[in-house]
N, C-alpha and C positions, 0 to 999 in steps of 0.2 A: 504494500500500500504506500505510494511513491510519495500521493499528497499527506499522508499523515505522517511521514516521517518528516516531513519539507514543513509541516506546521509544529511540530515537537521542534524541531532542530530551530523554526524562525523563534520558538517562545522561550527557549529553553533560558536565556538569562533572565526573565520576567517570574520565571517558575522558580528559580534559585532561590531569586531576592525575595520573593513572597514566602515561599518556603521558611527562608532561613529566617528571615525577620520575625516571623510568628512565630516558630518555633522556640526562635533563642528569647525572645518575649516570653515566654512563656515559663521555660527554663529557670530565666532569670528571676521571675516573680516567685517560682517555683525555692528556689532557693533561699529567699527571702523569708519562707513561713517559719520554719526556727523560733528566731528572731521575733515575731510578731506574733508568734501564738498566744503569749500572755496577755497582750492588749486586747488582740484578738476577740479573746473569754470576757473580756467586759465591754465591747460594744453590742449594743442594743441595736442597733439602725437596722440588721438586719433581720428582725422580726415585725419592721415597722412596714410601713406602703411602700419608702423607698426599694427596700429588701425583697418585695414583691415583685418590684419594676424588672428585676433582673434574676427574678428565680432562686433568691438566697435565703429564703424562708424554710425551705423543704431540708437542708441540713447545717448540721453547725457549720459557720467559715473557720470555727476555731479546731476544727477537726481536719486533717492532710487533705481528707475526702472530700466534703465540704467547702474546703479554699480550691482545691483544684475544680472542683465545680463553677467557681466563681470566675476562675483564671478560663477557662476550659472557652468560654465566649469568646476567648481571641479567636480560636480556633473557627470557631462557629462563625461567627459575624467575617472574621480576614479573610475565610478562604471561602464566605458569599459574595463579597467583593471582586478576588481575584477570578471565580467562574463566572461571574456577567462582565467583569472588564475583560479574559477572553475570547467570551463569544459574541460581545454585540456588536465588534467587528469583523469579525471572522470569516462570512460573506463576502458583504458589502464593500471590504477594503479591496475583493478582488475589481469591481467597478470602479472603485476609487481611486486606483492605480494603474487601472488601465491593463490588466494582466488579464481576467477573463478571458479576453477573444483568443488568448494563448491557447490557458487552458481545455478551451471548447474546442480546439483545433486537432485537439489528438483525440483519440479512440476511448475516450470515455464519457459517459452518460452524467447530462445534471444530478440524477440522483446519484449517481455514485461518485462524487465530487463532496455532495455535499455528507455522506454514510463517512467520508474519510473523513470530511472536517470535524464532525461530530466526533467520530470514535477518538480523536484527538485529543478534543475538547474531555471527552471522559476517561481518557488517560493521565491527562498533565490534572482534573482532581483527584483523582486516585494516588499519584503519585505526590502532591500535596497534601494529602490527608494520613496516608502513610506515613511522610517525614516525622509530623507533627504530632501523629501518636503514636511512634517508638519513641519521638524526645518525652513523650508525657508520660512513657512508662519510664525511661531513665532516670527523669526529672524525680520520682519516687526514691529511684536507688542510690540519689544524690543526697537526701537528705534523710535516708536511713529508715526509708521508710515503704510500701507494698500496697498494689490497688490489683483487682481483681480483675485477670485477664481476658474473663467474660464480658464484663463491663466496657472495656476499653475497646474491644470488638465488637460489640453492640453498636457503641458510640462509635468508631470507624466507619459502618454500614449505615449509620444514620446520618452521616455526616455528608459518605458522598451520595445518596437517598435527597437528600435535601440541597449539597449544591447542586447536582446535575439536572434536577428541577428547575431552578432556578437558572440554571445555564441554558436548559432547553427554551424556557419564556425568550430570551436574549437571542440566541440559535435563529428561532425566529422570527424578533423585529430586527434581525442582520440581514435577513432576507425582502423586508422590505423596504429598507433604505437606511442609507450610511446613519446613523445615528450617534450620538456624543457619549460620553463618560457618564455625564450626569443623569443619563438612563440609565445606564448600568446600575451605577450607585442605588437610584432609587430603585430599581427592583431587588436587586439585593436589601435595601434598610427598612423600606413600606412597610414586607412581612414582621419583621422586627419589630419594629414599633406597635406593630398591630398582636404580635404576640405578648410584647412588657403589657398592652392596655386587658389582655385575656387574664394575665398575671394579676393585675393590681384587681378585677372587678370580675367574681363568677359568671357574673349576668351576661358578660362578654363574652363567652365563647361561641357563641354563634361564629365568632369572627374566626373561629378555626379552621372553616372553611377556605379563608383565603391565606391562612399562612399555616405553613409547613415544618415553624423552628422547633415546634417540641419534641419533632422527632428528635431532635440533635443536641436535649439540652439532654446533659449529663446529668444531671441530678433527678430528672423522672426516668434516666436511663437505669441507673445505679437503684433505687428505689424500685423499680418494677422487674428489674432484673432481667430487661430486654426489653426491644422497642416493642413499641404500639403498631401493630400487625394494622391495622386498618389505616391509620394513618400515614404506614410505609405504604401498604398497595395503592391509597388515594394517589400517593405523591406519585409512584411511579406510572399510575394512568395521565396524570397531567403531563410528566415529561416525552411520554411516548406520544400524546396528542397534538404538546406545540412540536415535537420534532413530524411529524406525521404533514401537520400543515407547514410546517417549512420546508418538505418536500412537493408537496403540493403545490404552493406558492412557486416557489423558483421554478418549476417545472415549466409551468404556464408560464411564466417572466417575460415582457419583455425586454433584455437585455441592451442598452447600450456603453458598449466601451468607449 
């Protein structure tokens, strides 16, 4: 698969520095609990609405488990970010740059142009999601401390469950014209926001329907002791739907370079 190695190889410094950035984020905060545990044990905030905003009601932060639950949103939130800044060019920057009528020129099919960009796109979070939780299991053995391997593969699975969702939204408004950063962003942070507001107020979960982060928070991970079966197969019918219409779409396209 010529074009998904050619999009691995184009992304591959953007996948480092996200990688390693969150990661060593994490790490480093990770190192830090020690230290902070005894403070830790007497703040309050996190039992209060703030604590709810970000899901730190459900275990202690003064516990390894518990803080790493809290740390664990780098993970969530940075590597939402990094798979819609991915894909919501991914496309469109072939029109943008004038290389489509290349690409069209050889012996391969719109759909299968666009199966490579994708599988791409779901390799470089896979491969991101991996980094950052072998460091999360390290970050454990750094300070002397052990999280359960189920857990952490749970969380893995719901992780790229949840960005590759989000990447597939992206996937396809790349398909229907070049669009900025600041989509991206918003698709990645909307769900977010809509999921602290499910947090802070019962009455809010209706809104579950439109966001997907709970599969990915660690803390109902760890607590249920595996994801939410329903709410992974919802996720993966939406991603296979907007990839489905961004075949679709480009198919029909028409294209000028």
């Amino acid at each position: 698969m010529p074009i998904t190695k050619l999009e691995i190889k184009r992304n591959s410094k953007n996948l480092l520095v996200w990688s390693s950035s969150i990661a060593g984020m994490l790490v480093a905060f990770m190192l830090l609990f020690p230290q902070m545990k005894s403070q830790l044990e007497s703040l309050t905030v996190f039992n209060s609405q703030l604590g709810k905003v970000f899901g730190m009601d459900k275990l202690s932060v003064a516990t390894s488990i518990g803080y790493f639950a809290d740390m664990s949103m780098l993970i969530t939130v940075g590597g939402a970010i990094f798979a819609c800044l991915i894909s919501i060019s991914v496309v469109s920057n072939e029109e943008k740059y004038r290389t489509v009528e290349y690409l069209l020129s050889h012996p391969v099919s719109r759909k299968n142009i666009l199966i490579q960009k994708y599988i791409s796109i779901v390799l470089q979070i896979i491969i991101f999601n991996l980094i950052c939780v072998v460091c999360s299991f390290f970050s454990f053995l750094l300070i002397g401390d052990s999280i359960s391997s189920g857990s952490l593969v749970a969380f893995f699975i719901g992780l790229n469950i949840l960005h590759i969702e989000l990447a597939s939204i992206c996937f396809f408004l790349s398909t229907l014209k070049g669009l900025g950063v600041g989509i991206a962003i918003g698709v990645a942070l909307i769900p977010y926001f809509l999921n602290s507001a499910m947090n802070i107020n019962d009455n809010w979960e209706f809104l579950g329907v439109l966001t997907q982060y709970k599969i990915a928070e660690f803390s109902d991970i760890f607590i249920q002791k595996g994801l939410d079966f329903r709410m992974a197969i919802l996720s993966i019918i939406i991603a296979v739907l907007f990839f489905v219409l961004s075949v679709l779409n480009y198919s029909n396209k028409d294209i000028t370079a």
